[in-house]
C-alpha positions in Angstrom: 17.4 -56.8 -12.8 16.7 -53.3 -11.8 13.5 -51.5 -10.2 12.3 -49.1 -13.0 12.9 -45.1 -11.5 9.8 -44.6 -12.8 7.6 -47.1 -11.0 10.0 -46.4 -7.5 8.8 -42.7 -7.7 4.9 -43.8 -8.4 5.6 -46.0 -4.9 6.8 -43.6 -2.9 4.6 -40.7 -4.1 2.1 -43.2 -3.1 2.9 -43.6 0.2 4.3 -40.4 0.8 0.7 -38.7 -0.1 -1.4 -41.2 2.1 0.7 -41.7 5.1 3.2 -38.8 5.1 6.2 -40.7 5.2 9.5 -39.0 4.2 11.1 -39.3 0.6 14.5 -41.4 2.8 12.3 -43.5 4.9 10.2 -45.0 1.9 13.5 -45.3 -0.1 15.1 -47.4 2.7 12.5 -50.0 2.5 13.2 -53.1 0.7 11.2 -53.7 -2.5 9.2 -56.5 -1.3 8.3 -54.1 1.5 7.5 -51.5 -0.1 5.1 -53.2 -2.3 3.3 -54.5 0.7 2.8 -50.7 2.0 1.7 -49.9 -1.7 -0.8 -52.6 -1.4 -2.6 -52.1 2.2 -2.9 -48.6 1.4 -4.8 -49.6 -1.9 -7.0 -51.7 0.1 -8.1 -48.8 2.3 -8.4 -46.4 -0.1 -10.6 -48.7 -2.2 -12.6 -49.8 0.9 -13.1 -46.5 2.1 -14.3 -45.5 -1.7 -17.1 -48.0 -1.2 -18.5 -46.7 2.3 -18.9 -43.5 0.6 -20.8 -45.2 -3.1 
């Protein structure tokens, strides 16, 4: 089974915007590592959001 382009682009995009990583060093992750980047980033985005409500 193949990673969707789509949701690969969403992932990097993501990562790319909060930590400034290039394009070629977020593709060259594995998935599962990727997803894990993905994931901690969510959680300080969403913890930050609640120190500022």
């Amino acid at each position: 089974m193949t990673y969707a382009a789509d949701r690969l682009y969403e992932e990097a995009a993501y990562v790319a915007y909060h930590f400034h990583w290039s394009m070629a060093d977020i593709l060259d992750l594995e998935h599962r590592d990727r997803r894990r980047w993905v994931d901690e980033i969510a959680s300080l985005v969403e913890r930050a959001e609640r120190r500022r409500g």
